[in-house]
C-alpha positions in Angstrom: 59.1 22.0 82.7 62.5 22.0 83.6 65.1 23.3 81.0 68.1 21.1 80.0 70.4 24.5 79.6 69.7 26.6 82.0 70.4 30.4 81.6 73.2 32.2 82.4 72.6 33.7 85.9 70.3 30.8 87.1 73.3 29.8 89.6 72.1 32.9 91.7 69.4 30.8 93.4 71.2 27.4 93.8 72.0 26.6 97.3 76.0 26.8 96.7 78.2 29.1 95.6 79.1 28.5 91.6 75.9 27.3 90.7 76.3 23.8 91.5 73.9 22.1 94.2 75.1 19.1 96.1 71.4 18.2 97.6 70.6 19.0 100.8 71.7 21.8 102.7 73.4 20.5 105.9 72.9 22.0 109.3 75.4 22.3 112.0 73.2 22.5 114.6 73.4 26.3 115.8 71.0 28.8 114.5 72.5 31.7 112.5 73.0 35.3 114.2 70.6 37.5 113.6 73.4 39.8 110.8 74.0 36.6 109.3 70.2 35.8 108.6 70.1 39.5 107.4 72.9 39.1 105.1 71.2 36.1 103.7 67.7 37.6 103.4 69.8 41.0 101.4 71.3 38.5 99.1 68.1 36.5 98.7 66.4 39.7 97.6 69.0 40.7 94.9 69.2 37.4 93.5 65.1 37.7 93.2 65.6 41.0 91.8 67.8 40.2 89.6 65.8 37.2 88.0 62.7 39.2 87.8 64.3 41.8 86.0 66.2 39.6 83.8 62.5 38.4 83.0 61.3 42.1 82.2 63.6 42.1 79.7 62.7 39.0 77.6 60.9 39.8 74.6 57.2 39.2 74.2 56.5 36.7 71.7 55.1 37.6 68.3 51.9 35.2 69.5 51.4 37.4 72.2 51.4 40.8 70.1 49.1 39.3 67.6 46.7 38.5 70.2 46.9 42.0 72.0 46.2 43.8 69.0 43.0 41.6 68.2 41.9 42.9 71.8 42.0 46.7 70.3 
């Protein structure tokens, strides 16, 4: 399902910076140095980390306690 707002902070995984993707990601040809590919992979991490812990902090629906305290 794709949302028709996104959330604030879903620009952290788009492909350019400011949140807005123009397609596909062009190549120039040459393969990136190996601190450039680390730099990438650092910033890839934080942007995961940041989303997953963004979704620890939602709040569990009231569905989801009712039906965890049936399973007691």
């Amino acid at each position: 399902m794709r949302r028709e707002h996104p959330r604030e902070g879903d620009e952290r995984l788009s492909v350019t910076r400011g949140g807005k993707s123009g397609g596909a990601i062009k190549s120039s040809g040459k393969t990136p140095s190996h601190s450039k590919k680390r730099q990438r992979s650092a910033d890839l991490g934080r942007a995961l980390r940041s989303v997953y812990d963004d979704t620890l902090r939602e709040n569990v629906p009231d569905e989801f306690h009712d039906l965890l305290g049936k399973l007691n």
